[in-house]
C-alpha positions as a Markdown table, in Angstrom:
| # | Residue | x | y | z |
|---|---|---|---|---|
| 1 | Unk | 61.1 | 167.3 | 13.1 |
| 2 | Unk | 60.2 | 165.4 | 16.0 |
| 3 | Unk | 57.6 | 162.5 | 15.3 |
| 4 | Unk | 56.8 | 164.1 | 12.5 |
| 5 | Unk | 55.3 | 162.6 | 8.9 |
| 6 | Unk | 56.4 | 163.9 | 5.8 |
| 7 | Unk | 55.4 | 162.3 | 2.0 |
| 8 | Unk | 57.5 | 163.2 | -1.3 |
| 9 | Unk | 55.1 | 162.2 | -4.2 |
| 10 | Unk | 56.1 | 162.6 | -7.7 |
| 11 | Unk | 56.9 | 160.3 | -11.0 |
| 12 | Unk | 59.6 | 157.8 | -11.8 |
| 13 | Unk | 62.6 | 159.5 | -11.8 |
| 14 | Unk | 61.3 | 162.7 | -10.7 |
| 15 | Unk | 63.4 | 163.4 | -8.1 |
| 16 | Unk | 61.6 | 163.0 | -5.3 |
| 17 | Unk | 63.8 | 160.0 | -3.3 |
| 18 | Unk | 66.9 | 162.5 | -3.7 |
| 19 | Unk | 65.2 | 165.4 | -2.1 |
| 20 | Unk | 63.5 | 162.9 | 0.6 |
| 21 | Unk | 67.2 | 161.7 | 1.3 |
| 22 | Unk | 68.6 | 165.3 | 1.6 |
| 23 | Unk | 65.2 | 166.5 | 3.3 |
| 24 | Unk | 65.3 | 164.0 | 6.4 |
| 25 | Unk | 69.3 | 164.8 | 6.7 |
| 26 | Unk | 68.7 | 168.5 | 6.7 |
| 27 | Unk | 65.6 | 168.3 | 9.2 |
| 28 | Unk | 66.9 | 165.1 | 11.4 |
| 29 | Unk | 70.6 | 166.1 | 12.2 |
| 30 | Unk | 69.8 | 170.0 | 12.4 |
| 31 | Unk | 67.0 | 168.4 | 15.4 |
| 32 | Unk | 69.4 | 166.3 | 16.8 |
| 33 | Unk | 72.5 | 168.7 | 17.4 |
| 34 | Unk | 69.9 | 171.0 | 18.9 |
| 35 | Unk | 68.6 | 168.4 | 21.5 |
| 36 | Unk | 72.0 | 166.5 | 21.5 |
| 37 | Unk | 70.2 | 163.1 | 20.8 |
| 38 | Unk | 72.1 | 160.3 | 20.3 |
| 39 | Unk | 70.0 | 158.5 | 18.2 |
| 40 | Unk | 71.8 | 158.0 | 15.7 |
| 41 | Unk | 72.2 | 158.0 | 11.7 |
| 42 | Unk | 68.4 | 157.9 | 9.9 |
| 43 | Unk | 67.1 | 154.4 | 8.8 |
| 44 | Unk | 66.7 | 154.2 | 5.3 |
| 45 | Unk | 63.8 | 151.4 | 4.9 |
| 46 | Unk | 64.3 | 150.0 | 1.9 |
| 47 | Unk | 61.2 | 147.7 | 0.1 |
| 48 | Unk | 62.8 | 146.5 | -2.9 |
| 49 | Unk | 62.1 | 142.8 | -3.2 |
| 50 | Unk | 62.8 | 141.8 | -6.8 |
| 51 | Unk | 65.9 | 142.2 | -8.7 |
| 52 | Unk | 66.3 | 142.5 | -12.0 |
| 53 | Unk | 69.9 | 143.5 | -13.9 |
| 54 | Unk | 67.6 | 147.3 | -14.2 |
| 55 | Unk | 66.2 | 147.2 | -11.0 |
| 56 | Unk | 69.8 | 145.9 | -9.5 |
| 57 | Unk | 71.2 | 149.0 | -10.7 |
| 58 | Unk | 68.1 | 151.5 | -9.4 |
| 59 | Unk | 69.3 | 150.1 | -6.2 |
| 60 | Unk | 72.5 | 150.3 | -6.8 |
| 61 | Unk | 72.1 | 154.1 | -8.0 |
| 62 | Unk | 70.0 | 154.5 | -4.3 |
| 63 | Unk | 73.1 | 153.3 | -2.5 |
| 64 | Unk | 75.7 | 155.9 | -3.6 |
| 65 | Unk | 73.2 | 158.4 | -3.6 |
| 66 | Unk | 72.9 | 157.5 | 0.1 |
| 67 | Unk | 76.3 | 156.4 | 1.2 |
| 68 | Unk | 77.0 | 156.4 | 5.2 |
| 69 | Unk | 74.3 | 158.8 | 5.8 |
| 70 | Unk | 72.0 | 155.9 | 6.7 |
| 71 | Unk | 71.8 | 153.1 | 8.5 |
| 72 | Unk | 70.0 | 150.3 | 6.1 |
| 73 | Unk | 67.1 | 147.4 | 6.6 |
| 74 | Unk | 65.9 | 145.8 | 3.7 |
| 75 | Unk | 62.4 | 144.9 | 4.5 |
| 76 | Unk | 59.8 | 144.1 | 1.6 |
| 77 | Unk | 56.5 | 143.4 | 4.0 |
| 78 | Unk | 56.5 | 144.5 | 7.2 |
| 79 | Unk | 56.5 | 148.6 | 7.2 |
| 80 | Unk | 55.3 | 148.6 | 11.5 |
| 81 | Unk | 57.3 | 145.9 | 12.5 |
| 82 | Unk | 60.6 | 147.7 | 11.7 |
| 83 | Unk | 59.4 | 151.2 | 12.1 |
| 84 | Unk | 57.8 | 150.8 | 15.6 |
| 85 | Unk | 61.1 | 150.0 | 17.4 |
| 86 | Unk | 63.1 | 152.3 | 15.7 |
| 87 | Unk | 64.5 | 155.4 | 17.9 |
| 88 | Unk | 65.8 | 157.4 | 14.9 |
| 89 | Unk | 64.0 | 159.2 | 11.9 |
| 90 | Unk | 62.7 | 156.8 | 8.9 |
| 91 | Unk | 62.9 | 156.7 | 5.3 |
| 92 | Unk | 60.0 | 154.3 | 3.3 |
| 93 | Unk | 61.8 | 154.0 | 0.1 |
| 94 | Unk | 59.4 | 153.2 | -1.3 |
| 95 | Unk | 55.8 | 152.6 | -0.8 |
| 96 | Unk | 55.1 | 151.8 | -4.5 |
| 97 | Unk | 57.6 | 149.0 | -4.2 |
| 98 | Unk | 56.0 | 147.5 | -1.0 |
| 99 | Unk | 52.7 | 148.1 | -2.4 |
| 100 | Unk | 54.2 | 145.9 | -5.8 |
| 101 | Unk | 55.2 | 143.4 | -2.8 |
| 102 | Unk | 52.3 | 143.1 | -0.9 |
| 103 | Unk | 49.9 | 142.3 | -4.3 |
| 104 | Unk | 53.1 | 140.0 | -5.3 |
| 105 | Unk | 52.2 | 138.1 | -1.9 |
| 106 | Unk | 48.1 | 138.0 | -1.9 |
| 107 | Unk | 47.7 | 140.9 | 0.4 |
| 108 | Unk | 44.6 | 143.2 | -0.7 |
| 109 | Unk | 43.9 | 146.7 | 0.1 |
| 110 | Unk | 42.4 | 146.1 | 3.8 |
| 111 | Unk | 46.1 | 144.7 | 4.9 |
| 112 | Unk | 47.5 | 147.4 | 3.0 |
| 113 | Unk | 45.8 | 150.1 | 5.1 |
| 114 | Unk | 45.8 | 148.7 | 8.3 |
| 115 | Unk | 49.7 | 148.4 | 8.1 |
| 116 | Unk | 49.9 | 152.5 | 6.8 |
| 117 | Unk | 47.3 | 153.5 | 9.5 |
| 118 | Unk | 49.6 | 151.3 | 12.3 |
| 119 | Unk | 53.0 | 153.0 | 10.6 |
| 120 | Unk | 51.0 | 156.5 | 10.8 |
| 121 | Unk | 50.0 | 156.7 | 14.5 |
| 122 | Unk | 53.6 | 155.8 | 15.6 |
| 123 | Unk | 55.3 | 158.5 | 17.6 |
| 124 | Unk | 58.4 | 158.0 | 15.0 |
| 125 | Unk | 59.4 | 160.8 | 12.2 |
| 126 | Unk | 59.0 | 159.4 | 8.9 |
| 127 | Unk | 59.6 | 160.6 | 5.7 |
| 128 | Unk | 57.6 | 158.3 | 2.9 |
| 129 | Unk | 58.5 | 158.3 | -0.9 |
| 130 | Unk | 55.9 | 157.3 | -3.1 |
| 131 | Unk | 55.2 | 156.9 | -7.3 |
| 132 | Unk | 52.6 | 159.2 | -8.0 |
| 133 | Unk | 50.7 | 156.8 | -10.9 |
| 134 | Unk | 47.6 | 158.5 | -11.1 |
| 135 | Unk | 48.2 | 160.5 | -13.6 |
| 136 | Unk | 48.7 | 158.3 | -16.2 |
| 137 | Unk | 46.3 | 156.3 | -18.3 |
| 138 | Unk | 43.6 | 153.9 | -17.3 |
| 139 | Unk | 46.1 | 150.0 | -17.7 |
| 140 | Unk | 44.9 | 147.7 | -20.3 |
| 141 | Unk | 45.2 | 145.2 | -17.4 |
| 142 | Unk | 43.4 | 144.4 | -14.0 |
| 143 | Unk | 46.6 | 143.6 | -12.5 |
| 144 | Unk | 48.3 | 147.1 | -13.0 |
| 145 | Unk | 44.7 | 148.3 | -12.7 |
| 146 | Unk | 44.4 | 147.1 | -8.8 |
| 147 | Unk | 47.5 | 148.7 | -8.6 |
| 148 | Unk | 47.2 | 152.5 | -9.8 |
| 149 | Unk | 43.7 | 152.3 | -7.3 |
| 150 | Unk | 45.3 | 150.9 | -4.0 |
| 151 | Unk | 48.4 | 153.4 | -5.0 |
| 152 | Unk | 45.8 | 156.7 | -5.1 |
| 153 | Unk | 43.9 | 155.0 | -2.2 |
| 154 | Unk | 46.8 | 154.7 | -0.1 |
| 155 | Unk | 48.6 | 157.9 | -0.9 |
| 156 | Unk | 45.9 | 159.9 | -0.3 |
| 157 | Unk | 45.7 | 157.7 | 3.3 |
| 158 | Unk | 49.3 | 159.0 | 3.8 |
| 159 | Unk | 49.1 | 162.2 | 2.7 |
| 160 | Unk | 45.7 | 162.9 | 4.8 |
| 161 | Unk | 47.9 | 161.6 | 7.9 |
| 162 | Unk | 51.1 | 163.8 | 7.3 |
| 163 | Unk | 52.5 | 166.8 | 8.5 |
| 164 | Unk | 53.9 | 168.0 | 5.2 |
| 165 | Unk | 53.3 | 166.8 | 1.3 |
| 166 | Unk | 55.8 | 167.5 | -1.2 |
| 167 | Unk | 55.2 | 167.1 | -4.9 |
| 168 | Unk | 58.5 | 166.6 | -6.7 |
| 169 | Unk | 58.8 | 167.5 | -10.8 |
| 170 | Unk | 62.4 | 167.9 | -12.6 |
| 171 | Unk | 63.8 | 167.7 | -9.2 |
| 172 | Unk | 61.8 | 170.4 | -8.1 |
| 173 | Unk | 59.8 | 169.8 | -4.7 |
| 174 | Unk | 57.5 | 171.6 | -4.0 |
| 175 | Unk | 55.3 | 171.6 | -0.5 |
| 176 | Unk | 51.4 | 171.2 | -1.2 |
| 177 | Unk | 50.8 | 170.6 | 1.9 |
């Protein structure tokens, strides 16, 4: 698994952050008692800025899920700055949220790119989760509009720069790529 890119797509609830979870345990730990690293637990990168009693207890759902298996940063922005100086394997929980955050904050596509391309040419494993929104309906609104396109945009960005692409339905992953 070394510096290796990995992308779990799939709907709300799908699945996908549960297999992610178990898929960078599996692949990270089985690489690091082969090498006998010491890096370390994973990072689990975790975007979610606003909290809501529902969204509180989403996170709050992510957190036993994950228990001690992780080591935890809470970072809403700044994807590069916390994954380029990290030694162990990373989790992007998720990019849908940070997406959510970076519109919330002014940032545009362009930003949004840069940052992924940056995250993308590190020489760090990470596993990304992402909402897969495009298969929905057009939004009645420009807002949610600006999102579904920079979401597509940007996942096929990721997906085009990883190793491995996993569509997750009913809990069900399966590779695509």
């Amino acid at each position: 698994m070394s510096n290796k890119k990995t992308l779990f797509i799939g709907g709300i609830k799908s699945g996908k952050s549960l297999n992610a979870q178990n898929y960078i345990l599996q692949n990270y730990i089985l690489q690091n008692y082969i090498l006998q690293n010491s890096f370390g637990k994973p990072l689990y990168l975790a975007t979610t800025e606003f909290i809501d009693d529902e969204m509180q207890q989403r996170v709050d759902e992510h957190k036993e899920q994950r228990r001690e298996q992780f080591d935890t940063v809470e970072e809403a922005l700044k994807l590069y700055k916390i994954i380029s100086t990290c030694k162990s394997a990373v989790l992007v929980e998720c990019v849908s949220m940070w997406i959510n955050n970076m519109l919330y904050h002014g940032f545009g596509f362009t930003e949004m790119k840069k940052e992924l391309e940056a995250v993308l040419s590190l020489e760090t494993t990470v596993v990304f989760v992402l909402n897969d929104v495009g298969c929905g309906i057009i939004p009645d609104n420009a807002l949610a509009r600006e999102f579904v396109d920079i979401s597509g945009k940007l996942s096929q960005l990721i997906a085009s720069g990883c190793d491995e692409v996993y569509h997750t339905v009913a809990g069900i992953s399966t590779r695509i790529k």
